[in-house]
C-alpha positions in Angstrom: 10.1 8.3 24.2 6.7 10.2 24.3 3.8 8.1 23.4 1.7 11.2 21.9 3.9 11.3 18.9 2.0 9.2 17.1 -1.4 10.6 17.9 0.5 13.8 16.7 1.2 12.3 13.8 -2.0 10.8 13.0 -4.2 14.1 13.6 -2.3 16.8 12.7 -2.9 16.2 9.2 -7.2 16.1 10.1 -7.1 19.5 11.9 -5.2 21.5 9.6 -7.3 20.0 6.6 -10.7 21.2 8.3 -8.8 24.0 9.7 -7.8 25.4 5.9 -11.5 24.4 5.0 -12.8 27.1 7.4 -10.4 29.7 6.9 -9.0 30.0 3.3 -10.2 29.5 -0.2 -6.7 30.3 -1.8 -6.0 27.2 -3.4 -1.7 27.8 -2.9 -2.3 28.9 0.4 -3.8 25.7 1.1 -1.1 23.5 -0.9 1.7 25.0 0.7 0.5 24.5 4.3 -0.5 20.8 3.5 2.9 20.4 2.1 4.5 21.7 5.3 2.4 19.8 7.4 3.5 16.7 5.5 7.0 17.3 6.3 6.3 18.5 9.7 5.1 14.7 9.9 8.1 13.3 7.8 10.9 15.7 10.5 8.6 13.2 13.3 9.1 10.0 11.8 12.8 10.5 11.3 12.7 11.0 14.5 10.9 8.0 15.9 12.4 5.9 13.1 15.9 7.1 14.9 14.9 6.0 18.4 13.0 2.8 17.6 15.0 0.0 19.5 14.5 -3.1 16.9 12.6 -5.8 19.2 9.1 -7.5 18.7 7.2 -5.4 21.0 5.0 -2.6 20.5 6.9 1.0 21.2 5.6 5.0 21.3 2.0 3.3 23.2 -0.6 4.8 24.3 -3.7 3.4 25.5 -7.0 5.3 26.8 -10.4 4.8 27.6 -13.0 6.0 24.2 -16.4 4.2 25.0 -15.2 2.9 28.3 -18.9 0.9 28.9 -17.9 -1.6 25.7 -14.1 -1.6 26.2 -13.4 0.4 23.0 -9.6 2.4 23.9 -7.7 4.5 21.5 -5.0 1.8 21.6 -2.3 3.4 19.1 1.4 1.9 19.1 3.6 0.7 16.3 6.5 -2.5 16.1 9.3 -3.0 13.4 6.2 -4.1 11.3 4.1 -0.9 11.3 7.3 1.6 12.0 8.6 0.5 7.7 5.3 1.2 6.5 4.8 4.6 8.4 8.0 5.9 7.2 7.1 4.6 3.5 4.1 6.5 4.2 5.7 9.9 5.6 8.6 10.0 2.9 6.0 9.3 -0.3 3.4 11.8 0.2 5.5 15.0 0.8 7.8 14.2 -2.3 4.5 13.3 -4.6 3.1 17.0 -3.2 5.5 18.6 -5.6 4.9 16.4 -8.5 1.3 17.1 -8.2 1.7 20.8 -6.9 -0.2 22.4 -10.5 -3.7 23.4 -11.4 -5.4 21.4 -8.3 -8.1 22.6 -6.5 -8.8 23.5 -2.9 -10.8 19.8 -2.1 -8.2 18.3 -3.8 -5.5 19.2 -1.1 -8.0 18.8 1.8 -8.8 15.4 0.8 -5.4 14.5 0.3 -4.6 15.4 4.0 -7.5 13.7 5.2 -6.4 10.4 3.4 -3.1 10.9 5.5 -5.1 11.1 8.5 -6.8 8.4 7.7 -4.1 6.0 6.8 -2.0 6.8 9.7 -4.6 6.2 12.1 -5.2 2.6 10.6 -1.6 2.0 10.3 -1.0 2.3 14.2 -4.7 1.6 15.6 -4.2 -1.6 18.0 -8.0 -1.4 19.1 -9.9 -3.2 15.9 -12.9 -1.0 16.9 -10.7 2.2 16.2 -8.6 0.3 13.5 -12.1 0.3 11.6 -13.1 3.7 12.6 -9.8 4.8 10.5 -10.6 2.3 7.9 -13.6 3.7 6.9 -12.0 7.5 7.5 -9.4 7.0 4.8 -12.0 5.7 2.0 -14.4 8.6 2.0 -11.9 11.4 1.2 -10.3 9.5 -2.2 -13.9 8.4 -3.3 -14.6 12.3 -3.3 -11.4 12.4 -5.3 -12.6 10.0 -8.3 -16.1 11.2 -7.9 -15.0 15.2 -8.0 -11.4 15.1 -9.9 -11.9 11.8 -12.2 -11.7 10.8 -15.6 -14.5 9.3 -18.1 -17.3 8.1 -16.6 -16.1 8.5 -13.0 -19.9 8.5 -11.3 -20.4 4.8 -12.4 -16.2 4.0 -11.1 -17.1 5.6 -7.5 -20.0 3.8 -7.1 -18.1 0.9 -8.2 -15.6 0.8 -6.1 -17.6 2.1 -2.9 -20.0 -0.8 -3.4 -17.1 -2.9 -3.2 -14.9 -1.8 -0.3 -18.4 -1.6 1.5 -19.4 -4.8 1.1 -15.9 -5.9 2.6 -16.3 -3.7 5.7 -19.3 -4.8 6.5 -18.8 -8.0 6.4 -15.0 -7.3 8.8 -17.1 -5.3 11.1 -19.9 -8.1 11.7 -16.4 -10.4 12.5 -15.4 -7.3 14.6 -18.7 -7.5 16.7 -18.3 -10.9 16.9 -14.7 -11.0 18.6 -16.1 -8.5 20.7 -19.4 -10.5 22.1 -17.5 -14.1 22.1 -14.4 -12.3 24.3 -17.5 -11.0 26.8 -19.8 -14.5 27.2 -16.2 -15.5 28.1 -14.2 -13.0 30.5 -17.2 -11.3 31.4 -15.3 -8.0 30.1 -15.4 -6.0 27.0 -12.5 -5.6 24.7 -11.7 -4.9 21.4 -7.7 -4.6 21.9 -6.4 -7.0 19.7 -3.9 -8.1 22.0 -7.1 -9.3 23.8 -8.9 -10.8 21.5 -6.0 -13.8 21.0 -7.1 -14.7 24.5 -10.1 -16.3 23.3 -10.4 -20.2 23.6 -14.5 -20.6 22.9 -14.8 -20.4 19.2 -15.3 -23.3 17.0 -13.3 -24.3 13.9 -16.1 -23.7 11.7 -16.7 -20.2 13.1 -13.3 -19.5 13.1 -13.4 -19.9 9.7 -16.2 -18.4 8.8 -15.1 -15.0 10.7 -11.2 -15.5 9.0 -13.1 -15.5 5.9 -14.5 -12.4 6.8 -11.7 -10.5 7.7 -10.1 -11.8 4.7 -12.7 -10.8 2.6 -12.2 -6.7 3.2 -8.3 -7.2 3.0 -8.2 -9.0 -0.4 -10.5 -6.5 -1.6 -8.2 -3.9 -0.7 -5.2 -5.2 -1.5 -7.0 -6.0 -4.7 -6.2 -10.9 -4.8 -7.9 -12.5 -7.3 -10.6 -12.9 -8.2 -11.9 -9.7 -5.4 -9.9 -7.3 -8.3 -12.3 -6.2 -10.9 -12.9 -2.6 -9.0 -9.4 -1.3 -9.9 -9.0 -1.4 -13.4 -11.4 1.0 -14.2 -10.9 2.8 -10.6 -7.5 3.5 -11.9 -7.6 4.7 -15.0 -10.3 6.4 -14.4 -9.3 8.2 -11.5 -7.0 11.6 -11.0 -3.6 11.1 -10.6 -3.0 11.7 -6.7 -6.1 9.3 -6.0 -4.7 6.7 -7.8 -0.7 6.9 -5.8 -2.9 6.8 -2.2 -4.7 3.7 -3.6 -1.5 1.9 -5.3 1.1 2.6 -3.4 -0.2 2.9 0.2 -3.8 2.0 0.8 -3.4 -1.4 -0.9 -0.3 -1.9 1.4 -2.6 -1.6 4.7 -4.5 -4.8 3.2 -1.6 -6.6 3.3 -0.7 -4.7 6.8 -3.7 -6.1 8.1 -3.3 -9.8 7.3 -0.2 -9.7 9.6 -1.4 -7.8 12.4 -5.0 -8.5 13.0 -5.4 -12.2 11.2 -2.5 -14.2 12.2 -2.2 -14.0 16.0 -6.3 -13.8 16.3 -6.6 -16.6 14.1 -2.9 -18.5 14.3 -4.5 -22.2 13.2 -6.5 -20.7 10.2 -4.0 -19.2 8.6 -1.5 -21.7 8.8 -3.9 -24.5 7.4 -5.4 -22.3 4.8 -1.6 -21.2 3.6 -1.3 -23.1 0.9 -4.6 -22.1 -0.9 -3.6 -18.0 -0.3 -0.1 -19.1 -1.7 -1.7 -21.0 -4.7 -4.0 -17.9 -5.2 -1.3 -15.5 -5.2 1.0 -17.6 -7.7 -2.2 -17.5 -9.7 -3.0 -13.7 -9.6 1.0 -12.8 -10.5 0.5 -14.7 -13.9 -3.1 -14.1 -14.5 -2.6 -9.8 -13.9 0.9 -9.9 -15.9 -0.9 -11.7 -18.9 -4.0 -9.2 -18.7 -1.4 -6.4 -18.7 0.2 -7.6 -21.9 -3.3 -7.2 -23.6 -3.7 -3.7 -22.5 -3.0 -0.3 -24.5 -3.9 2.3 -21.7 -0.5 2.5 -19.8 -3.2 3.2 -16.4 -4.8 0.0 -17.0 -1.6 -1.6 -17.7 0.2 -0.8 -14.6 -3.4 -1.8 -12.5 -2.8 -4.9 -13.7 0.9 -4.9 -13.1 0.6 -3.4 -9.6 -2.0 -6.2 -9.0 0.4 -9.1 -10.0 3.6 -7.9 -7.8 0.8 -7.6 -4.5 -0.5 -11.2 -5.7 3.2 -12.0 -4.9 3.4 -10.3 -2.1 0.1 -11.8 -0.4 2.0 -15.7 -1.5 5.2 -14.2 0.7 3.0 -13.5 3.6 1.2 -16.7 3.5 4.7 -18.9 3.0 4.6 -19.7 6.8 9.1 -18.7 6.4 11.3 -16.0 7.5 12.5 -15.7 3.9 8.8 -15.6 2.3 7.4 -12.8 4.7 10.5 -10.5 5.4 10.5 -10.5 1.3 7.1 -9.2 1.6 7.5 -7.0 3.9 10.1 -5.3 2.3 8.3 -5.8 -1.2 5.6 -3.5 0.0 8.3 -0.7 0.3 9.6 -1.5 -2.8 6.6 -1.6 -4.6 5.1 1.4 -3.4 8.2 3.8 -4.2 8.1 2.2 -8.0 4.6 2.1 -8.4 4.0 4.6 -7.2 6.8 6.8 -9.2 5.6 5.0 -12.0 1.7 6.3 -11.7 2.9 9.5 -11.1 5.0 9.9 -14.4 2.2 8.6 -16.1 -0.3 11.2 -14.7 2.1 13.8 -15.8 2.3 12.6 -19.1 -1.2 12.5 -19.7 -1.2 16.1 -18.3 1.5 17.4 -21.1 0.1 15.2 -24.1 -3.3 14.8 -23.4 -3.0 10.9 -24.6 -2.3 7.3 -21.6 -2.1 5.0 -24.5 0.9 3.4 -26.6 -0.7 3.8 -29.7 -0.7 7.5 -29.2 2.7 8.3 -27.5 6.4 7.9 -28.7 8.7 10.5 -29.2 9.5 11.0 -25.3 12.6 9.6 -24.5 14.2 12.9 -27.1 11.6 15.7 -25.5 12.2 14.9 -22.0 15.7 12.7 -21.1 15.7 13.6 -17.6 11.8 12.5 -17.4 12.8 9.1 -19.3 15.8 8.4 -16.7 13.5 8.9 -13.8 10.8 6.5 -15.6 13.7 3.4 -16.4 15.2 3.6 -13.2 11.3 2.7 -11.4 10.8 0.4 -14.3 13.7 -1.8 -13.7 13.1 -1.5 -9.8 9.6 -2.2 -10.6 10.8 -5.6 -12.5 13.3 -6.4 -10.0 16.8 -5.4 -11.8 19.7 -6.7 -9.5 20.5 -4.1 -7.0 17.7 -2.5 -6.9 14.8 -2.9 -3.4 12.6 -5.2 -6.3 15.4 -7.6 -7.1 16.0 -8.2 -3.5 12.0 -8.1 -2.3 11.1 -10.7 -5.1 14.1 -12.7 -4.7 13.7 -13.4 -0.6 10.1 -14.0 -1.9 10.9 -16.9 -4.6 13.1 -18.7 -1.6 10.4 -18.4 0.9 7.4 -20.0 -1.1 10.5 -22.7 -2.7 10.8 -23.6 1.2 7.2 -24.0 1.3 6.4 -25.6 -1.6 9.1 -26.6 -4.0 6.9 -26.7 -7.1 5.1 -23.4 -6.5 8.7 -22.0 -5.8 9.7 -23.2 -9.2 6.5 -21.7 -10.4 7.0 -18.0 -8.8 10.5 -17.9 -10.1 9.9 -18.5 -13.7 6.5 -16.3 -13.9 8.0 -13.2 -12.8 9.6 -12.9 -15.8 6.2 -11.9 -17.0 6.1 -8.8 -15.4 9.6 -7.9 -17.0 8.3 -8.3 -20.4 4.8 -6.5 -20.6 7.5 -3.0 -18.9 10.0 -3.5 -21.2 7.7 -3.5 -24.0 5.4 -0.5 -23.3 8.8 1.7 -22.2 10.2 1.1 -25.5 6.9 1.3 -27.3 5.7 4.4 -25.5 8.9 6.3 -24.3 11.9 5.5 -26.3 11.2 4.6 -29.9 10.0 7.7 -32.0 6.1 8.4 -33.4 5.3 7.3 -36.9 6.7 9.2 -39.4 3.7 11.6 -40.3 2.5 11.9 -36.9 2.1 14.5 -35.6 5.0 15.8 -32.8 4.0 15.1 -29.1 4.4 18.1 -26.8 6.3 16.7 -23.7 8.2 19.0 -21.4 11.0 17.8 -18.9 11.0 17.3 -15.8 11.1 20.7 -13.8 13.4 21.3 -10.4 11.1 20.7 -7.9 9.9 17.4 -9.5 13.7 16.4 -10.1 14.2 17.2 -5.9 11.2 15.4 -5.5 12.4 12.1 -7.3 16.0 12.0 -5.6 14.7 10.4 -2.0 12.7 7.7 -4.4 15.9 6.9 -6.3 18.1 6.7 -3.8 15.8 4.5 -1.7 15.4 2.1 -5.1 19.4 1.5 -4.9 20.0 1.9 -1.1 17.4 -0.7 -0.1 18.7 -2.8 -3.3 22.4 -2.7 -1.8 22.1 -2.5 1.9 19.0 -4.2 2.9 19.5 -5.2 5.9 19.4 -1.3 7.3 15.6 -1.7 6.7 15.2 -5.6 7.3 16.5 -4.9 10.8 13.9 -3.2 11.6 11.0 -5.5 11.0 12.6 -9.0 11.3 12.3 -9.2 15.2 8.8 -8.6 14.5 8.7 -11.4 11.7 10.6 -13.7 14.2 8.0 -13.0 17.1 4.8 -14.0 15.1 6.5 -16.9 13.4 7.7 -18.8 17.0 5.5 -17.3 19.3 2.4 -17.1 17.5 2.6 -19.7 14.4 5.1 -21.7 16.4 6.9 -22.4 13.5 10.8 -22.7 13.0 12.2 -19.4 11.7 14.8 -20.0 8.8 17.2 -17.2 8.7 
């Protein structure tokens, strides 16, 4: 196995964004390249997703020297963890290409490769130095996005939402320099591998904390929990369509990515005593978002909200200290980024044909465009977890992982996702199927064309295939799962 695949994969995207910058200012030029360099990456993932032996160590390393003098390596390598995410990653953005191929511009493709780059790098980056190199790499390129390509008042929303994901990574890089100094005064070494960093023994509970907290604080933000949320609404509906997928259905994941890599084995005794509070919180932020989506007309706002409330659930799986609670979110964060994501994408198209993103205004689709309306129930019902699709089986290993932690919050999780069911069910029948007011007049709403269709089939048969044979992708990751829960958390797994 060659361990420069993945720097392959993580930079190829980079150089022929910068590469197209110098060279061309035909915008199709430039999309058709970046979509052949997206599937240049997926034909590379395939293959490492093919030769990827399932075990809890890290596979496809490689580990050099980048400011030698303070112990900072390009470190990349992925496990069973980071290998799901990277092929979520590798299969979304070629297929979402085609359903934003019209009428962008030539910074709008660039910027999308550069988020690639970007989130690849943090995905595999085992070095927390380069980790928030990467970090910071993949939030300039969408804030030129919203700034250059938004909606509304989309000055005010950049500023917004830079301010916030800032204030976050300042605050992880201070912890970051921390680690760093502490694992000095005691090897007498430098070393930002975090693989390292677990070695040290010196810090005190209440600095433990205080740097957990700190970590915590940039992921949360990101990922968006309660109450570290109020950037997205408005980031999301007012931002362009392709900004909005990286932010829902992939940068938000790496939040959550970052939790299980970086914060549990640095900070094993933290997490597990602070569990029940993150749980709590994330029980909290599923009802709180699914009651704020009911109140909402704008179908972008709406599915903020929503998309909030299913990664409030997924942040109580990873805190449920169980097999069951964390494989289920895990595999939630595939789930929800394929349905999501579909789901943002249908709507941006809408609002491309009809000009209106509010119920009040639509109706009348479901008869203009039946292919389009198939395409939108089938990520709706995998988005509210429908039996046999990935949702039903992400949420339900979720529910039985926080019922073994806590029995009342379990009974709490179960009955409140029913939420989320009813604010989709309403705005797809309010929106999509029932017909405009007689007197209105007709909404202009074309069907889905072929190379959209093609573009939807991998999505739909992942919905069904990961919501009938799960254990193809489970396999992957649970070894993973297993390690950090008896090795690190010393905790019992349940399987």
């Amino acid at each position: 196995m060659s361990s420069d695949i993945l720097s392959f994969i993580i930079f190829l995207p980079a150089i022929v964004a910068f590469g197209l910058m110098l060279t061309t200012r035909d915008v199709n030029t430039i999309r058709n390249i970046a979509f052949l360099t997206t599937t240049v990456i997926l034909a590379l993932v395939l293959k490492i997703y093919i030769e990827f032996e399932p075990s809890a160590g890290m596979q496809f390393v490689t580990n050099v020297p980048w400011i030698e003098s303070y112990g900072i390596h390009y470190y990349v390598g992925l496990d069973g963890f980071s290998l799901t995410i990277l092929m979520m990653i590798a299969v979304l953005i070629p297929t979402a290409y085609l359903l934003l191929w019209e009428g962008k511009t030539k910074g709008y493709w660039i910027n999308m490769l550069l988020v690639q780059a970007g989130v690849t790098g943090t995905l595999l980056s085992l070095d927390v130095i380069l980790f928030y190199f990467f970090w910071e790499v993949m939030l300039l390129p969408v804030f030129l996005m919203i700034g250059a390509y938004g909606f509304g008042d989309k000055v005010a929303t950049t500023i917004k939402v830079t301010v916030y994901t800032m204030a976050g990574s300042l605050l992880m890089f201070v912890a970051i320099a921390y680690l760093g100094v502490a694992y000095h005064t005691e090897f007498g070494e430098w070393s930002f591998a975090y693989n390292e960093l677990v070695k040290i023994t010196t810090l005190d509970y209440t600095t433990q904390v205080w740097l957990f907290l700190a970590f915590l604080a940039a992921f949360a933000i990101k990922i968006p929990l309660f109450p570290l949320h109020t950037w997205i609404m408005e980031t999301y509906k007012n931002a362009p369509t392709g900004a909005v997928f990286l932010l829902s259905s992939i940068m938000a994941k790496l939040g959550v990515y970052a939790i299980v890599r970086f914060m549990i084995p640095i900070f094993p005794e933290i997490y597990v005593e602070f569990s029940i509070y993150f749980v709590a919180i994330g029980i909290f932020g599923l009802v709180y978002f699914g009651i704020a989506a009911f109140m909402q007309d704008d179908i972008k706002r709406m599915f903020a909200y929503a998309s909030a409330s299913h990664l409030s659930l997924i942040a109580a799986g990873i805190f449920s200290l169980n097999e069951y609670g964390i494989n289920g979110a895990l595999y939630l964060i595939i789930a929800h980024a394929i349905s999501t994501g579909a789901l943002f994408l249908l709507v941006g198209l809408i609002h491309e044909q009809t000009g209106f993103k509010t119920m009040k205004d639509l109706g009348g689709i479901a008869s203009q465009a039946p292919v389009f309306t198939f395409i939108f129930a089938i990520m709706l019902f995998a988005n509210v977890g429908l039996p046999g699709t990935n949702g039903f089986v992400s949420e339900l290993l979720i529910i039985f992982g926080i019922y073994e932690f806590n029995h009342i919050l379990g009974y709490v999780a179960a009955t409140t996702v029913i939420i989320g069911a009813s604010y989709m069910l309403w705005m797809f029948q309010k929106a999509i199927l029932q017909d405009r007011p007689e007197g209105s007049a007709v909404l202009k709403m074309r069907d889905l064309k072929i190379k959209e269709i093609i573009a939807f089939i991998p999505w739909v048969i992942l919905v069904f295939l990961m919501g009938l044979y799960p254990d193809i992708f489970i396999d992957k990751f649970e070894p993973t799962v297993t390690h950090y829960l008896q090795d690190i958390l010393h905790i019992g797994a349940t399987k």
